[in-house]
C-alpha positions in Angstrom: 142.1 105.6 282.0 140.0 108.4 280.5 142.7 111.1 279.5 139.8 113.1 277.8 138.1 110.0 276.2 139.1 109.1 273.7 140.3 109.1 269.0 141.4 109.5 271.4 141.3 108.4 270.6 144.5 108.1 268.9 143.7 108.3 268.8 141.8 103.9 267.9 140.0 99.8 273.2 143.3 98.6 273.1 144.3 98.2 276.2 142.1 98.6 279.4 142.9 102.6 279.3 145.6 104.4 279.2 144.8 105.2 277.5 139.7 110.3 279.3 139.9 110.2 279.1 142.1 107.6 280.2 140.4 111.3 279.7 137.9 111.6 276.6 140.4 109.7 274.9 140.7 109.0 270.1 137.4 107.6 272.7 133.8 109.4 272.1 134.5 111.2 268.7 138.0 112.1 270.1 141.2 110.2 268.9 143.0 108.6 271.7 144.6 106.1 273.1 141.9 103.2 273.1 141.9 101.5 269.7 146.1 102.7 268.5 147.0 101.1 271.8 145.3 97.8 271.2 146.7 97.9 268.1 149.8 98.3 269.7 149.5 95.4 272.0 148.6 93.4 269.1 151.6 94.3 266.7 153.9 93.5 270.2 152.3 90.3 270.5 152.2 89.1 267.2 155.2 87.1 265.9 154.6 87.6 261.9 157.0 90.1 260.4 156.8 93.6 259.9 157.7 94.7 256.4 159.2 98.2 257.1 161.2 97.0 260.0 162.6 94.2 258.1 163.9 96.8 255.2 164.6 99.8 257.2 168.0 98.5 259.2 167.3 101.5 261.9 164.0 100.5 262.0 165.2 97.0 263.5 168.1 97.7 265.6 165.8 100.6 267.5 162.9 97.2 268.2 166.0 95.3 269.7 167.0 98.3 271.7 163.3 99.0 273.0 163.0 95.5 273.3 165.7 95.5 275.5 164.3 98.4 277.7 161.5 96.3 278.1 162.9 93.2 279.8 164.7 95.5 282.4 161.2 97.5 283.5 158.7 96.0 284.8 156.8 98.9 284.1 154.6 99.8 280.6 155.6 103.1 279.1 153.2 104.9 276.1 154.0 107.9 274.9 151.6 109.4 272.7 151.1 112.7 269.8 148.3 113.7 267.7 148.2 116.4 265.4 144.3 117.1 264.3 142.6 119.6 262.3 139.8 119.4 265.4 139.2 118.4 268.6 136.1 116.6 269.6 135.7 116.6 273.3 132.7 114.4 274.3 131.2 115.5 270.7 131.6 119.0 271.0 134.2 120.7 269.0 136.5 121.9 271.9 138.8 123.2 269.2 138.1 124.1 266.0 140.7 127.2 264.3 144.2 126.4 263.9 146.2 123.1 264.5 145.2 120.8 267.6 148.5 119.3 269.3 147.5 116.2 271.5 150.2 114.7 274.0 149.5 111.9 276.0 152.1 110.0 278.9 151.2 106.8 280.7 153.1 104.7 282.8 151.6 101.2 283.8 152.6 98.2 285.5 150.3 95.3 285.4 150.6 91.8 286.7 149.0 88.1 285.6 147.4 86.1 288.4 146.1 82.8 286.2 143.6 84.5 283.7 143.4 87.6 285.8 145.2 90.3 285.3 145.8 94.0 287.8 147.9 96.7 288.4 147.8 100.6 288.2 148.7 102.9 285.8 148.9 107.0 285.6 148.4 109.2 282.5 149.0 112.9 281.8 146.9 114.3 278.6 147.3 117.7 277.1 145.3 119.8 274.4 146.8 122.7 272.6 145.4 124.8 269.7 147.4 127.4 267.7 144.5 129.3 266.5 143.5 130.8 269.7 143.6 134.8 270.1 146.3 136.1 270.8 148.4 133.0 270.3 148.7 129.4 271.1 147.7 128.2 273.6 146.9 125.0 276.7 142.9 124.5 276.2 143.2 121.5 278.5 145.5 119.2 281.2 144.2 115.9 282.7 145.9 113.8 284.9 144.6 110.1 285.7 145.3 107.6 288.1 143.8 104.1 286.8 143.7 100.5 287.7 143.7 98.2 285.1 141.8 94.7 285.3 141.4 91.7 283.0 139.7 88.6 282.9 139.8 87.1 279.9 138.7 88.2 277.0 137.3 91.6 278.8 138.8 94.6 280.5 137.8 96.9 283.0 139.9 100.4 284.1 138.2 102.3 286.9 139.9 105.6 286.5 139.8 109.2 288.5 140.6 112.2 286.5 141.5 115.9 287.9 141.2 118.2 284.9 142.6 121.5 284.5 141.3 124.5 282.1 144.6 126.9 282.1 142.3 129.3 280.1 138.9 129.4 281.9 139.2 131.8 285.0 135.7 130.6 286.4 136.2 126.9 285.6 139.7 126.3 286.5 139.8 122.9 287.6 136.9 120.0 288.2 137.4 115.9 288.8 135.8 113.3 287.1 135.1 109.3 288.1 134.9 107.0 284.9 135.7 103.5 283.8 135.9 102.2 280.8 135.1 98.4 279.3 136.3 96.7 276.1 135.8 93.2 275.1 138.2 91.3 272.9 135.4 89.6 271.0 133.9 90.7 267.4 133.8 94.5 266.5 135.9 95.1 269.6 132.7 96.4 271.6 133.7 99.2 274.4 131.5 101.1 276.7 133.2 104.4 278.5 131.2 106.3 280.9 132.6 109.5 283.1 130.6 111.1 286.0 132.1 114.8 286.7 131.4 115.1 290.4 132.8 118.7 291.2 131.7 121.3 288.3 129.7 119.2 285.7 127.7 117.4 288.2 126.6 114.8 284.9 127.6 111.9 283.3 129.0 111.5 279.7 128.3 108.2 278.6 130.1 106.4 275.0 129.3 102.8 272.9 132.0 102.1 270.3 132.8 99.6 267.6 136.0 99.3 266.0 137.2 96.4 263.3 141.0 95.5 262.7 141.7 95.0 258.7 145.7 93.9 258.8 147.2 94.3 255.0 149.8 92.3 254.5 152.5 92.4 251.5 154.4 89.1 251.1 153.4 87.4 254.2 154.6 90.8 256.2 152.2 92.7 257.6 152.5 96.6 256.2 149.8 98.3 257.7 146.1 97.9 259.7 143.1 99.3 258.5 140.6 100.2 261.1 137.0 101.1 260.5 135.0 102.4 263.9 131.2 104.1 265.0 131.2 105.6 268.3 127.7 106.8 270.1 127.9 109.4 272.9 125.5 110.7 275.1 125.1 113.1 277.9 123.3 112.9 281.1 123.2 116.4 282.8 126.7 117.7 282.4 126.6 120.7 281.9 123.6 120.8 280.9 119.7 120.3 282.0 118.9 117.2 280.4 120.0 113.8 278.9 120.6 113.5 275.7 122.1 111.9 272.7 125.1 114.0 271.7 126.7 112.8 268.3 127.5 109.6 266.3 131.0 109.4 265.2 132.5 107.5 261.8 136.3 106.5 261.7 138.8 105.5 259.2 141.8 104.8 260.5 145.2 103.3 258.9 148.3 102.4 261.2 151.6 101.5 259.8 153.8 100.3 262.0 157.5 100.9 261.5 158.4 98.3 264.0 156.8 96.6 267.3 157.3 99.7 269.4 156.0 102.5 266.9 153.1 103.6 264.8 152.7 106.1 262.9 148.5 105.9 262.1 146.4 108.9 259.9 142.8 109.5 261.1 140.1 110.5 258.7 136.8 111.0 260.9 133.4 112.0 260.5 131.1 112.9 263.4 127.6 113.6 262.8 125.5 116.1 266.0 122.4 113.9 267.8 120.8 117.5 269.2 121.2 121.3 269.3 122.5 123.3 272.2 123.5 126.3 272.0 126.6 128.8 274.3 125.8 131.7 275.8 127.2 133.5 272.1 124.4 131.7 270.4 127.1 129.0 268.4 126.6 125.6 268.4 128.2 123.1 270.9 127.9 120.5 268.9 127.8 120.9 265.6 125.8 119.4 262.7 128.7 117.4 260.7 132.6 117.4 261.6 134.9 116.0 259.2 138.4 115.6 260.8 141.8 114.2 260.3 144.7 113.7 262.1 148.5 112.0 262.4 149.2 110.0 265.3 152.5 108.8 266.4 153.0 106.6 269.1 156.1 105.0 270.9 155.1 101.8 273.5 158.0 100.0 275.7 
């Protein structure tokens, strides 16, 4: 799922999307769903301890009760916010004054067929700013209809996208196709590529790398330490040409309090492959963005 491409992120490929998308997504330079997801998955599916949850008592006995609320749907549910000093969508700073608020909603339900996996999942993301004039404000809704597939150690999540400017009289709405691949092998590779068929008329194309670091005290594992690189490019949309757009540097570090939540800070830098210029004469994508954030994110 592209939500608006990932951080995107959280955001950090964990799962096969949804987390754009799944929209942008913590995916190109923004934090989103990809990588905190997969780290989710992997916290779920570990069996080592967690050291918060085996000190905090409410920390526990809210596991056992999401736990619980697993085994009765067969349905995934990831709920998802971001709170980011900036918002880089596809590269360019989307928002840039003011605190960026990030929600993002998926519901998936998946199925194992031998070492296949399928199902279909949906995902509503949403951008706000506070520093727009006169107030705060929506910059951005996407709302994404995915299928998720696996085969072994890969996964692939063809995804459509409608997208929704609240603020932008002349470009109200557009729709984009995408899918998005990661491989459970060595730096985690992941490939995401979007084709806006209605107003773009282009194709955003992203190559990431991502490394999990777990830090364990006592045998319990405390936190996760998560170095990544991200290279985007963009193939006519929006603009006349195909270019490389930015190359982005993460540090991420998720705690987890217990199997269901994460609470992960974000400390990026993203670095501008060209110069393009709005119609004001300001710079789409500027020449270096550092940007940090606080995820938190609830999966049962």
């Amino acid at each position: 799922m592209t939500g608006r491409h990932a951080a995107g992120l959280l955001i950090l490929c964990i799962a096969a999307l949804p987390g754009a998308g799944r929209g942008q997504l913590v995916t190109d330079a923004e934090p989103r769903a990809p990588l905190i997801e997969r780290e989710m998955e992997e916290i779920a599916e570990e069996p080592e301890e967690l050291f918060l949850q085996n000190r905090v008592p409410p920390l526990a006995a809210m596991n056992r009760v999401l736990d619980r609320a697993g085994e009765i749907s067969p349905i995934k549910f990831n709920v998802q916010s971001a709170f980011l000093s900036d918002w880089l969508d596809e590269g360019a700073n989307g928002a840039r004054r003011g605190l960026q608020i990030q929600q993002v909603y998926s519901a998936e339900y998946a199925r194992e067929f031998g070492p296949f996996s399928a199902g279909v999942g949906f995902e509503y993301f949403q951008i706000d700013t506070t520093g727009a004039v006169p107030g705060p404000s929506t910059v951005e809704r996407d709302f994404t209809i995915y299928l998720p597939l696996g085969w072994k150690v890969l996964s692939v999540a063809p995804s459509w996208t409608y997208i929704r400017y609240p603020e932008e009289e002349e470009w109200r709405d557009t729709g984009e196709l995408g899918v998005e691949v990661c491989a459970d092998l060595p730096l985690n590779p992941r490939f995401l590529w979007n084709y806006d068929y209605d107003k773009g008329r282009g194709s955003y194309l992203e190559w990431g790398i991502s490394h999990n670091v777990p830090l364990r005290w006592g045998g319990e594992k405390l936190a996760v330490f998560t170095p990544s690189m991200a290279l985007g490019m963009n193939s006519h949309k929006y603009i006349d040409r195909t270019t490389l757009t930015h190359i982005d540097w993460g540090l991420d570090l998720s705690v987890p309090l217990n199997h269901h939540f994460v609470v992960t800070g974000l400390l990026h830098f993203t670095k501008s492959l060209t110069r393009m210029e709005d119609e004001d004469g300001a710079r789409l994508f500027e020449n270096i963005v550092p940007w940090a954030g606080l995820v938190l994110t609830m999966e049962f």
